[in-house]
Every structure is written in C-alpha cells, then in structure tokens.
C-alpha positions in Angstrom: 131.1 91.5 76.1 134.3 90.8 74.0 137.1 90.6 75.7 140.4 88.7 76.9 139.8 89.3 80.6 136.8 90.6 82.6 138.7 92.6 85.3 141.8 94.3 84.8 144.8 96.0 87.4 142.4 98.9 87.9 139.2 96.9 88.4 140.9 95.1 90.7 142.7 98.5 92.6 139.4 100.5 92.9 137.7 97.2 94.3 140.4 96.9 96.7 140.3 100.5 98.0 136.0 100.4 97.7 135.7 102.8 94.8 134.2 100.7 91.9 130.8 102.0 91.4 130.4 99.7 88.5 131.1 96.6 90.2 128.7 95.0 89.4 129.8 94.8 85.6 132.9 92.8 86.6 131.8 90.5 89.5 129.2 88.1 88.9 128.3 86.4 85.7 128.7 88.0 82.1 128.3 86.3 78.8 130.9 87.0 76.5 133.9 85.7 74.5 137.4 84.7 74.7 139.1 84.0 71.8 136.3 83.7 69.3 134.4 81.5 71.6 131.2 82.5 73.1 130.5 81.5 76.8 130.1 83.2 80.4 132.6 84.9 82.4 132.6 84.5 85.8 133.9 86.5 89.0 133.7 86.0 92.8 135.2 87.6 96.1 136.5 84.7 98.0 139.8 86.1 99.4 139.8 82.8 102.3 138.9 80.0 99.7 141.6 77.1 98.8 139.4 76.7 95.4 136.6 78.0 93.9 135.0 76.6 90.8 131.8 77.4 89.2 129.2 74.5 89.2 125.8 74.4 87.6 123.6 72.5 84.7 125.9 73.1 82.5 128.4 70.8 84.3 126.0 68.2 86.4 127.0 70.8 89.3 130.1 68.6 89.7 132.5 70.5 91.3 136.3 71.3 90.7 135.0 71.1 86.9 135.4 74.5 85.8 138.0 76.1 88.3 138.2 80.2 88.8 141.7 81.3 89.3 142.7 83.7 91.8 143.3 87.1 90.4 147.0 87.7 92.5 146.2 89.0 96.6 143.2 90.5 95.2 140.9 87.7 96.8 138.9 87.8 93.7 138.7 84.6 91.4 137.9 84.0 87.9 137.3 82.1 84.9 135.7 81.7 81.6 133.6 79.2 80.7 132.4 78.5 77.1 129.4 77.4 76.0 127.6 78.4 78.9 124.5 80.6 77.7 122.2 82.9 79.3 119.4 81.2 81.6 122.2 78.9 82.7 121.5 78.1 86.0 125.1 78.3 88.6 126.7 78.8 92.1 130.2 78.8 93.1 132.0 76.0 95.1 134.0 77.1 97.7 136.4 74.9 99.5 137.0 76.8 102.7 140.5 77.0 104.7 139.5 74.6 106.8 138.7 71.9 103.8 135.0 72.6 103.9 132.7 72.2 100.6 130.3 74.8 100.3 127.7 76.0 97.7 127.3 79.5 97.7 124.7 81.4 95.3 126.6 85.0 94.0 126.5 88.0 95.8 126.4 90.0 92.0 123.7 87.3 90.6 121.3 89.9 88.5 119.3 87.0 88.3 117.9 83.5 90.7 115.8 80.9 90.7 112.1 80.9 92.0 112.5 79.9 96.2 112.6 77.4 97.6 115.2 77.0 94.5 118.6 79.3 95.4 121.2 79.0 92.0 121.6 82.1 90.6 120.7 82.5 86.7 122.8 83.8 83.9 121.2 87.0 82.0 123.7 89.5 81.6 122.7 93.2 82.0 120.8 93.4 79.2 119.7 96.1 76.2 116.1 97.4 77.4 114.5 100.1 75.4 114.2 102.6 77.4 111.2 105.7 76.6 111.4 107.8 79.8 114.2 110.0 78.3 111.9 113.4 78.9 111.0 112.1 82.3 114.9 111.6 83.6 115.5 115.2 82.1 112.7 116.7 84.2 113.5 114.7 87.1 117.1 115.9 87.4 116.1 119.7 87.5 113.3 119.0 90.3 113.3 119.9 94.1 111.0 117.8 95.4 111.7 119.6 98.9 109.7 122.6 97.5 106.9 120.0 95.1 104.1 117.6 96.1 105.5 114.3 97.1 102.3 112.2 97.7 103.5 108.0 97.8 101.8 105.4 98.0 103.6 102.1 99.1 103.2 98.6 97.6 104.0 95.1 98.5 103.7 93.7 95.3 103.2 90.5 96.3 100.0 91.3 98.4 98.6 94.2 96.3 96.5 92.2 93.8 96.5 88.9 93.0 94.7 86.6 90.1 91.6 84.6 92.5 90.7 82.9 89.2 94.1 81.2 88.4 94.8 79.9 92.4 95.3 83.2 93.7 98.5 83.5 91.6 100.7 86.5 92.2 100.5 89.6 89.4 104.0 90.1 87.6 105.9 93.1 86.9 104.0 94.0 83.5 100.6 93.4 84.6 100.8 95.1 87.7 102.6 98.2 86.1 99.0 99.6 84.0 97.0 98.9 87.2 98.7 100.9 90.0 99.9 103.7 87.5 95.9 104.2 87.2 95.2 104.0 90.7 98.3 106.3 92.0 97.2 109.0 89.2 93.6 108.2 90.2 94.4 109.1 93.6 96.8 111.9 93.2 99.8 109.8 94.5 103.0 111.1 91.9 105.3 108.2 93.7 105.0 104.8 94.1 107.1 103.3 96.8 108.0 99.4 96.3 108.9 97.6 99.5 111.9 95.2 98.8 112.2 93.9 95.1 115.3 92.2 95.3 115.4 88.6 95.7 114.7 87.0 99.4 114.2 83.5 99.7 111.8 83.8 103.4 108.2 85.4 102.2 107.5 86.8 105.6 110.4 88.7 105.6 108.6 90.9 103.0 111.9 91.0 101.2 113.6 92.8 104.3 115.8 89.9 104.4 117.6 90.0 100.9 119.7 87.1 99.3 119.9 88.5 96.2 121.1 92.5 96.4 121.3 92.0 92.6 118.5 90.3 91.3 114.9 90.8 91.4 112.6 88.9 92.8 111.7 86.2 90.2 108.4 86.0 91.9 106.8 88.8 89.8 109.4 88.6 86.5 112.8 88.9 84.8 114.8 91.9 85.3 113.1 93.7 81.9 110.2 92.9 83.5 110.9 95.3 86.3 112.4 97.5 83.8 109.2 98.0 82.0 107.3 98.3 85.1 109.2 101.1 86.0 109.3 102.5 82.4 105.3 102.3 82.1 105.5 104.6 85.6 107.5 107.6 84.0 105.6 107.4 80.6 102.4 108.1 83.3 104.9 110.7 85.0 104.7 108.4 88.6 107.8 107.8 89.9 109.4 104.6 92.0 111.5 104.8 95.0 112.8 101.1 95.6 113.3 100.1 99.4 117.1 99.1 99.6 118.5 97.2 103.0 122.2 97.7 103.8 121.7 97.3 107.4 121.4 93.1 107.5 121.7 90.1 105.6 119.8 86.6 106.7 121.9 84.0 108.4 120.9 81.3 105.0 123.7 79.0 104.2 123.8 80.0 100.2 123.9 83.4 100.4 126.1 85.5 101.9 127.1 84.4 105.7 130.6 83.5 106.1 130.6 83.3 102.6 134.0 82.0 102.4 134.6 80.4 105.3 134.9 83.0 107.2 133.0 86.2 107.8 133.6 88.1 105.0 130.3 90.3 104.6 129.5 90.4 108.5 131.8 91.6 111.3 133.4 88.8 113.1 132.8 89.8 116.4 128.5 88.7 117.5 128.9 91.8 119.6 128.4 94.0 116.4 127.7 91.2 114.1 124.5 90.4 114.3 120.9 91.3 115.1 119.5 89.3 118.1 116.3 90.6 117.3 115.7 89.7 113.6 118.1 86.5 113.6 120.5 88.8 110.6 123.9 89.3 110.4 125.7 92.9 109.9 127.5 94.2 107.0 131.0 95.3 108.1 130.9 98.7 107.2 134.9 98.9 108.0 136.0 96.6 105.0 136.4 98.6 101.6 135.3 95.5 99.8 132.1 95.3 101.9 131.3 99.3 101.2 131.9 98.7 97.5 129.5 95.5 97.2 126.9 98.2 98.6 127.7 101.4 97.3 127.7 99.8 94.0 124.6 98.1 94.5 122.9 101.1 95.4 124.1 102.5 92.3 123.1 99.6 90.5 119.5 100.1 90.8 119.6 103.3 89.4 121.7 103.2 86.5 120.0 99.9 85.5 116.1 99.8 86.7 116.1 104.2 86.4 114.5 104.3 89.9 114.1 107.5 91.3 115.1 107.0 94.9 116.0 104.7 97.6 114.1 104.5 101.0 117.0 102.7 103.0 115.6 100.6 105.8 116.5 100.2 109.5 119.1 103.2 109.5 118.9 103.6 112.9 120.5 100.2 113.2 123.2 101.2 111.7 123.9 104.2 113.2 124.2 102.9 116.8 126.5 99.7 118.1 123.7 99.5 120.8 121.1 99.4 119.1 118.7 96.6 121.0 121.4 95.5 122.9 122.1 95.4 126.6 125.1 95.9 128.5 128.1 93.4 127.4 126.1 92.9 124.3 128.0 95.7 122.1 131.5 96.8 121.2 132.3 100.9 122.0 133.4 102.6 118.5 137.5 104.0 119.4 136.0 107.0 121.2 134.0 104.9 123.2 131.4 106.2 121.6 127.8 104.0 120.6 127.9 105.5 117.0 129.2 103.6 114.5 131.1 105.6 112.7 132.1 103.0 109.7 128.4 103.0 108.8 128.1 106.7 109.5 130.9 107.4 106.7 128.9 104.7 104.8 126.0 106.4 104.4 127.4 110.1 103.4 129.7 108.5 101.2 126.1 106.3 99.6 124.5 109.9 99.6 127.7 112.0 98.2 127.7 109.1 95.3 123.9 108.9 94.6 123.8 112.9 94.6 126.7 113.3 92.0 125.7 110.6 89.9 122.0 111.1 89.8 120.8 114.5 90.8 117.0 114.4 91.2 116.8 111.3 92.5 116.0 111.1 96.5 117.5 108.9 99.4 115.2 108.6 102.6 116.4 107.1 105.8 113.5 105.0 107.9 115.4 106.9 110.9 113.4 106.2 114.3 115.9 108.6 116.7 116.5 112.0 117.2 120.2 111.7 115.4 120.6 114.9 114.7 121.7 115.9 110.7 119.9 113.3 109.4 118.8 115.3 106.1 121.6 117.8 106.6 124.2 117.9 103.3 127.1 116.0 103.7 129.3 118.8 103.5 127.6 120.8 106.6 128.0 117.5 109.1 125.1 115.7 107.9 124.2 112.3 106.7 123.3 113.7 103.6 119.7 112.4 103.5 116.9 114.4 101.1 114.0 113.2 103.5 113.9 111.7 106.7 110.6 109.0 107.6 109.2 111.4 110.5 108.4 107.9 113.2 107.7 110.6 115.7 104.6 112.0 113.9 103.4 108.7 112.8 103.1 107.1 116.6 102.0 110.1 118.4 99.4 110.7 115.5 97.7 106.9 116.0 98.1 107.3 119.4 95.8 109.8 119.7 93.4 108.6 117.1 93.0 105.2 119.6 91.6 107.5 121.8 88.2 107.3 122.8 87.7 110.9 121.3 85.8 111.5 125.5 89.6 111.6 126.4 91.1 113.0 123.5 91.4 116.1 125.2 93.8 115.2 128.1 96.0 114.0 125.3 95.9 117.5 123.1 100.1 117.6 122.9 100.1 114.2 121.5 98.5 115.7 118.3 100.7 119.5 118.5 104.1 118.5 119.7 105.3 117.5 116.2 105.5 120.8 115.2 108.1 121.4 117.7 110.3 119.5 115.8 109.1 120.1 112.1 111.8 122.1 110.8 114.9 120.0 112.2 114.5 117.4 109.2 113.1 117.2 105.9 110.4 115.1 106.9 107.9 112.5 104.9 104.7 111.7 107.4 104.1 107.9 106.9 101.2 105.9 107.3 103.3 102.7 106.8 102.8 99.0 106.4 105.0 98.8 109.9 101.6 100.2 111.4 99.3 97.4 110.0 100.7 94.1 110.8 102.5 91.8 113.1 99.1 92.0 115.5 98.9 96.0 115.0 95.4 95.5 113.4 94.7 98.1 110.1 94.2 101.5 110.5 90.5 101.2 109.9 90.8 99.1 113.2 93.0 101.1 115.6 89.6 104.3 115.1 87.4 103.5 118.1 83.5 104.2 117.7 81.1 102.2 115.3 81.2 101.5 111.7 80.5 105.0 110.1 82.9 107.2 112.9 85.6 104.7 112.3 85.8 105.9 108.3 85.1 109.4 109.7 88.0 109.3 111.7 89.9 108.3 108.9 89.0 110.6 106.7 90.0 113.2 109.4 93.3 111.0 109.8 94.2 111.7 106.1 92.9 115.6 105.9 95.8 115.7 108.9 98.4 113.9 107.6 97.9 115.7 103.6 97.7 119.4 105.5 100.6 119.0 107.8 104.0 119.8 106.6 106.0 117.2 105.5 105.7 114.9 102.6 103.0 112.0 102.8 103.1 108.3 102.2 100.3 105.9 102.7 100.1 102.4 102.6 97.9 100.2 100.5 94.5 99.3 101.5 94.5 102.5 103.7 92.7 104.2 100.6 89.4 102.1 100.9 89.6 101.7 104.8 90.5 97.7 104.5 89.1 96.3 107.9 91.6 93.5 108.6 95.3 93.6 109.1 97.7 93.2 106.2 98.5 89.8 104.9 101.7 89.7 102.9 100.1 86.4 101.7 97.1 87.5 100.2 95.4 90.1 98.0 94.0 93.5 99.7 90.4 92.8 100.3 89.6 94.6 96.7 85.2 93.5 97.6 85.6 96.0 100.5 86.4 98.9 98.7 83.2 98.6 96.5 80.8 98.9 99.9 78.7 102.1 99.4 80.4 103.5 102.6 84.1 102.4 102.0 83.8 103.9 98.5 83.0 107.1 100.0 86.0 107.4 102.0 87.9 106.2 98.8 86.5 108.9 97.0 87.4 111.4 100.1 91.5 110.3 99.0 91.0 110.7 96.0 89.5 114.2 96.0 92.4 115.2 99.2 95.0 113.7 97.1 94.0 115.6 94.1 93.7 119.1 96.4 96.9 118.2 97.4 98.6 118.1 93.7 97.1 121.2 92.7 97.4 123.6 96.0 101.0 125.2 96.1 100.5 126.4 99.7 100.4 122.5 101.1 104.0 122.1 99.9 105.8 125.1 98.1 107.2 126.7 101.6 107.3 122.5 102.8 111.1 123.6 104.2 110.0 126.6 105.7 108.4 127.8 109.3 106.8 130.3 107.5 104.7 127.9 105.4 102.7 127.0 108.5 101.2 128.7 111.7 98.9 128.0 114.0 95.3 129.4 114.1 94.5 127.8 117.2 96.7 124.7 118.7 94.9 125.6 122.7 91.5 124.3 122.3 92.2 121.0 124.4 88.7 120.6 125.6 86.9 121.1 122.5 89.7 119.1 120.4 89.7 121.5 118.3 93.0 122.9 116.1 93.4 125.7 113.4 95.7 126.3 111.1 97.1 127.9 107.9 99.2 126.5 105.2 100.8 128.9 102.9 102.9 128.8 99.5 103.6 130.7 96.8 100.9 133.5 97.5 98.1 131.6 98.6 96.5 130.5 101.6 94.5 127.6 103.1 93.0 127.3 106.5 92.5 124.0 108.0 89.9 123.2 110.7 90.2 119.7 112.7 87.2 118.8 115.4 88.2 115.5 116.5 85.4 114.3 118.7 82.1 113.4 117.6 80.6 117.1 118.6 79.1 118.7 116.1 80.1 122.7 117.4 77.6 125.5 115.4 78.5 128.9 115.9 82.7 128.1 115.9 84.6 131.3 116.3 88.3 131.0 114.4 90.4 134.2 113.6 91.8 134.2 109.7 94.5 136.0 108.4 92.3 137.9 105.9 88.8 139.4 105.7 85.8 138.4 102.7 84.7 135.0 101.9 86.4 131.7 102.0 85.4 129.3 100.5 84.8 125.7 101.7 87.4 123.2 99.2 86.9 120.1 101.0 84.5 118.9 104.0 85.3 115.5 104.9 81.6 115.3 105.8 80.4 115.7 103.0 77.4 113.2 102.0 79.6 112.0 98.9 82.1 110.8 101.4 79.7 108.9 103.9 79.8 111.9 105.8 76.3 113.5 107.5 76.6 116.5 105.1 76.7 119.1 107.8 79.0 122.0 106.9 78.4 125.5 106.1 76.7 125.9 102.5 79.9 125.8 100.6 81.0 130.0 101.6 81.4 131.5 104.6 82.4 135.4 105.4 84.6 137.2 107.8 83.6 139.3 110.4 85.3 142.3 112.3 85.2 140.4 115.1 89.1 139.5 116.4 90.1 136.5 117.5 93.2 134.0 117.8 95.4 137.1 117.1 93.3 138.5 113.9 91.3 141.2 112.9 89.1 139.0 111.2 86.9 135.6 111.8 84.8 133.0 110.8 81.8 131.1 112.1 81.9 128.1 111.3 79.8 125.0 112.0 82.6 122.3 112.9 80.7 118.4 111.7 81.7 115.7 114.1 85.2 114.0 113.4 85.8 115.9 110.4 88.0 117.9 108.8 87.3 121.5 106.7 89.8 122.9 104.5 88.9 126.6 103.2 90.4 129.3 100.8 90.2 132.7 100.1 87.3 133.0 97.7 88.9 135.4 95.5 91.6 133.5 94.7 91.7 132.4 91.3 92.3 128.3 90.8 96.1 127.7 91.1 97.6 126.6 87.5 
C-alpha cells in the first residue's frame, strides 16, 4: 500500500454513518509507505482517548513513542510508522478521559499472538493464490433451498490431534486433506467450522471472540486458513464459518470499554451485558459499532471465500429480555422486548451479504418462534436463507431417551414438527450444544444395551436425513463416540475402528451417500408437497410412514422405534408393483440383525392408510427402511 494517508474524507464519512464495508482495509494495521519509506500504517477508533500511541517490539512497548493523531471529530486516530515490518508484534495505548493508561490489542488486528499472549501481529491482507474460481462461479448460481445440504460441524481444535507429538493440535493445512476425505467419504457437501476467530479462553470454544479479525493462531496464519478453505472447494465441500455478533468477553485487552468508556457495549448493564455468559453486548444503535460488524462479516467472505455464516445466539439479540427478570431489561421506545437496533442489524448483515455474495448462506441458531426468521428482507423478514430448527432437535432426543416401553405415550413428541415445517427454511441439527456441558454424547442419551444403543442411532440419523429440512451432524456422532465431547481432546478415533461402531459408521456413510444422490429427499425441501404422511397414528406400535418426493420420484420411509420386530406390517403406498428396499438400517453390514424383507417387496390391492395399494412389510426392531419404486431408473 502506497500512499500519503490511509483514510481519506470519505473513509472517514461512510465510517461515521456505518456504511464502509471495507473497513477493515483502513482500520487496523497496513504495511505501506509514505514518502519513499516503507513502514506500517496504523488506525484505531478511540473517539474518548486524550492520546493514543502505538506501542510494541518495535519500540520496547514504551508508550507516547509513536503517537496516532486524531483524524478531526471523527474519533479515529492515526499514524505512520516506518520501519515497522510484517510480524511486528503491537497494541495501542490509550490514555483514557479520566488519565487512565491502558493497553488495548486492535479490534481490526488480522492477526494475534498465541494465548495466553494478546498483542496483535502485523501481516497485512495478503496475496493468496486463489484456485476455486470454477467453484465461486457455480456457487453463485445455486439454491441450496432446492439441493442437498448435508454438514458436518468441526471444532478444529478437538477433531484430531497429533498423540505422538504431546497431543499437539492439527493446523489449518494438515487438517484441510483429512476432513475433505471424510465429509466426501460420508456424503457431507459442507463443512461447518465452529468459531475460527481468535478467543483467548479455550472453553469458550471460540464463542467468546477477541479477535473478530484474526484467526486463531492456534491452528495457523491467515493463508493457512485460506488454503484450508481453498483445498475444500478444489474437493467441491464447502465451509460455513460460525460468526458471533451477539457478545464480546469482558477481557481487559480487547474490546470492553475500549476507550475508557463503553464504546462497543451499551452503557446501560440493563442491555449491556449477559448475566449468564459473563459478555458484554454490542450496541447495535451506534453506526460505528454496525460497521465494525457488518464489515467484519463481510470480511470473511471477501478474504477467506467462505460460503456462509452460521450466526450464533440470535435469539439474544432479538429480545432485550432475553434471560432477564423483571427490572433486569430496558423496554425498546414502543415498550416493546424486541430490539429493534439489532433487528435492523441483522436485515441490513443479510441485505449486504446477499448483494455482495449471492450463493453464499446466512443461518441464524434462532431458539424462538420469531416469526420471519428466513423470510426476505423486503417481505418483513430477517432475511435469513436457513433457520437452526431447536424445536426438532429437543423434541427428537427427547423422545429417543425414552425407554422405547413408553415411547408410545410420547408419539407427538416425534410428529409435532411437521406442524411447523413450512414456516422457516429449516436445517435439523444434531449439534455439539447437545453433547457437552454434562449432556453426555448422543450414543449415551439411547437407552438399552450396547448393540440397541447404535441401533437407535442409526434410526436417529435415517430420521433426521428423511425429514425435511437440511441436516447437520456433529463430529464423533458418525462412529457413535461413547463419551461426551472434550474441547480439549481428540474424538476417540480407536472407537470408531470397533467391529460394531464401524458398522454404524458405515450405515452414515451409505445414508449420507442416499441422501446426495436421491432428488426426492431435498428437491421440493421448501415445499408441503414434498412430504406426506403414510401413517403418523400408530402410537402404540411406534410406528410412522411416510413419503418424500422431488423431482418425479418417490421414497417411502418406515420408522419402528421399539425393539419389536412386527412381520406381516400393513402400510398403504402411493403406487402399485415392487419397491425396492435402498437402505435397511438392520442390515448385518451395519451391526444390525439382518431381518428385513429379501431386498423387494410388492403391492397388494389391498387399501390402506388412504391407498389403493400396500405393502407387507416385516418392520426389524429400532430400525429404519427406506424403499423406492423398483422401476425407477437410478437418479443421475
């Protein structure tokens, strides 16, 4: 960067009314020149500070040194350093109004320090050699409302580690060749990363960010993460990045009361912060504050190319009640509980991201029933593509705790969601929020021994992959790991290697892979007429029916949850001749009893469940059948 200044009367405009979605190529640190001398420019919102100077190794971190100078009422300051290279290591000294010292790492640092360490680095955005050119052209003319969206979310901290180098951690590039084998392996087309940017508390999970701008130096440099995702589109997976813009931690370097006073958070505790999680709250009404975001959000898709943004705890931000009692919260000026500065936040995050990028996705973790969540902007909504469906996922595992003797007094747990399906755009997870923090792993919530506890998952999965909606599973789900998740430690890799646990890993695998190919589990995804119900009544024999349909072709679904084997099972299909039997979670291959019915089975004129035509079927115990007309022709 060659230049005489590094933000301008128009930089400094569009930051003040929050419309600079390139901010983060003005704020920050850039290396450049000025006046035929090479060095680093620098840039920080401080619009409280008496002084701000930049301190680091290249100055013993002695402060009033190198002096920024305020940039008119703009509350921005600046300077250029020379000399000052990239890996410098930096943070700005504030003096605040009330004569404090403090030493604050930089919002817009693209790069920081290994924790406990918290100075920001010098790296500059960089020239990475990009290959995925074909993949961003295809991406932009998808609709993955109407394509399989199978993901598969990773903590990459906790996915695979090194045992024979002290457990180490896995960094960007090595990890990148290994879960592009096992998503295409499994028939997941999307990876989903759970926080990447820098966090300085490892239980957090990277949920608490201090860097919104840098990855995490634990796994890499920035072209690090840039290859990573590069080596996904060459494979054609993509990467949705999970981005937090409802809370910040309360740690002294980073952003709270950054200046001496609070700048990023709302003032008042009543909306400022989060009793619960110990985090402060953006202030959503402060241009500057929407533009540090907006542009954020932006950032990791112009400069790491990821192909969405999962954003966290957006129910927090929708309500100025949310986990708080009475005298705890502030009314909006309607005296309403909505709050509307992060409700214009997010359409404005999803109008931006939709011009800018079309084909990538935004999906809100959204755990009420506010309505228009994945409605378009411009009809009311927030402007969403997919909503995290919470209700599915809790009345789903509540059931499956069931001892499967009283499933049946509990049949609406496992129906209702379809009451609901078709008032979001939904993605069913299986999420790391429902295996840890004492939850136990999914493998332990299925009652029964050993062998019905994999069965049971198996049936879990031929649910989730059959249901409308997209699906996301959570690592270590695949293989059935026994313990909870440990952010602190590698999935239990030996498990998935035990004769029976490979089976049911072979079971996603081969439902992941019918998923792919089989246009009626997701071509009509947005549409009631994709799905109906065979049979949703038979509570006693916990029993349900159904057919999935898209573009022309047909499945039918069978789910006997209790460990009944029922011969002789009438179910009424919506045409007559053979079906054939695609996937029986029984199966011997699987760990199943191999019980099933030979592979074909044909219609009778016998009617039931509103058809001319049925089936007998023998139903295995806790298992799942999935059967197609048999003369339909492979799908392409």
């Amino acid at each position: 960067m060659t230049t005489e200044t590094l933000l301008g009367e128009v930089d400094l405009y569009l930051f003040g009314q929050g419309r600079h979605l390139r901010l983060y190529e003005k704020l920050g640190a850039h290396p450049g020149s000025r006046a035929g001398r090479a060095g680093t420019w620098f840039a920080v919102w401080a619009p409280a500070a008496r002084r701000v100077s930049v301190v680091g190794d290249f100055n013993d971190w002695e402060p009033g040194r190198r002096p920024l100078q305020p940039l008119g009422e703009s509350g921005v300051w600046q300077a250029f350093v020379p000399g000052v290279e990239r890996g410098a290591l930096y943070k700005f000294a504030i003096e605040t109004g009330d004569g404090r010292l403090v030493y604050k790492s930089d919002p817009f640092a693209l790069a920081m320090e290994l924790r406990p360490a918290t100075a920001a680095r010098v790296v500059g955005l960089g020239d990475f050699r990009w290959s995925d050119g074909e993949w961003l052209q295809r991406r932009a003319r998808r609709d993955l409302l109407r394509e399989p969206l199978a993901i598969y979310e990773v903590h990459l901290g906790s996915w695979m580690r090194d045992p024979g180098q002290g457990n180490r951690w896995l960094g960007y590039r090595e990890l990148a060749p290994r879960l592009v084998d096992h998503c295409r392996e499994h028939g997941f087309n999307y990876l989903e990363l759970m926080p990447v940017a820098e966090h300085a508390y490892d239980p957090s999970w990277g949920y608490q960010v201090t860097g919104y701008y840098a990855p995490s130096s634990r796994w890499g440099e920035p072209d690090d993460l840039r290859a990573f995702i590069d080596e996904c589109h060459r494979h054609q997976i993509g990467v949705i990045l999970d981005w937090v813009p409802a809370h910040f931690p309360r740690d002294d370097f980073a952003l709270r009361r950054f200046d001496g006073t609070a700048l990023y958070e709302y003032a008042d505790p009543r909306r400022g912060e989060h009793k619960d999680w110990g985090t402060l709250v953006f202030d959503y009404g402060r241009n500057q504050v929407r533009n540090f975001l907006l542009a954020n959000a932006l950032y990791w898709l112009e400069q790491f190319h990821a192909d969405g943004l999962r954003v966290d705890a957006v129910a927090s931000m929708l309500y100025l009640d949310y986990s708080r009692g009475p005298g705890e919260w502030l009314p909006n000026r309607y005296g309403g509980n909505e709050n509307l500065e992060a409700i214009d936040f997010l359409r404005e995050l999803n109008r931006e991201v939709g011009a800018a990028w079309p084909g990538v996705i935004t999906v809100a973790e959204e755990s009420t029933a506010f309505p228009g969540v994945t409605r378009p902007v411009h009809l009311g909504g927030l402007g969403f593509h997919f909503k995290w469906n919470m209700g599915w996922m809790n009345d789903t595992l509540r059931y499956f705790r069931l001892d499967p003797v009283h499933r049946k007094y509990h049949h609406n747990d496992i129906t209702f969601s379809m009451m609901y399906q078709y008032s979001e755009n939904f993605i069913l997870p299986l999420s790391h929020d429902e295996v840890a923090q004492g939850k136990g792993s999914l493998y332990d919530k299925m009652p029964g021994d050993h062998r019905q506890r994999l069965a049971q998952l198996r049936l879990l999965y031929t649910y989730q992959f059959t249901h409308p909606g997209k699906k996301l599973l959570f690592m270590g789900a695949e293989f059935g790991q026994g313990r909870e998740w440990n952010f602190d430690a590698s999935l239990d890799w030996h498990e998935a290697a035990e004769p029976e646990r490979a089976g049911l890993q072979r079971f996603v695998r081969d439902l992941g892979r019918l998923y792919q190919r089989e246009p009626a589990l997701w071509a009509a995804d947005p549409q009631p007429e994709g799905f109906f119900w065979l049979d949703c009544h038979d509570a006693d024999n916990s029993v349900l029916g159904y057919v999935r349909w898209g573009s022309g072709r047909e499945l039918v679904v069978v789910l006997n949850f209790t460990p009944v084997a029922r011969p002789g099972y009438r179910l009424g299909v919506p045409r007559p001749g053979r079906w054939r039997e695609l996937l029986n979670s029984d199966a011997a291959c699987y760990g199943g009893s191999n019980a099933g019915n030979l592979g074909v089975v044909e219609t009778r004129p016998q009617p039931a469940h509103g058809q001319a035509q049925s089936l007998e079927l023998y139903l295995p115990p806790l298992a799942a059948l999935v059967l197609r007309p048999a003369d339909l022709p492979e799908p392409e």
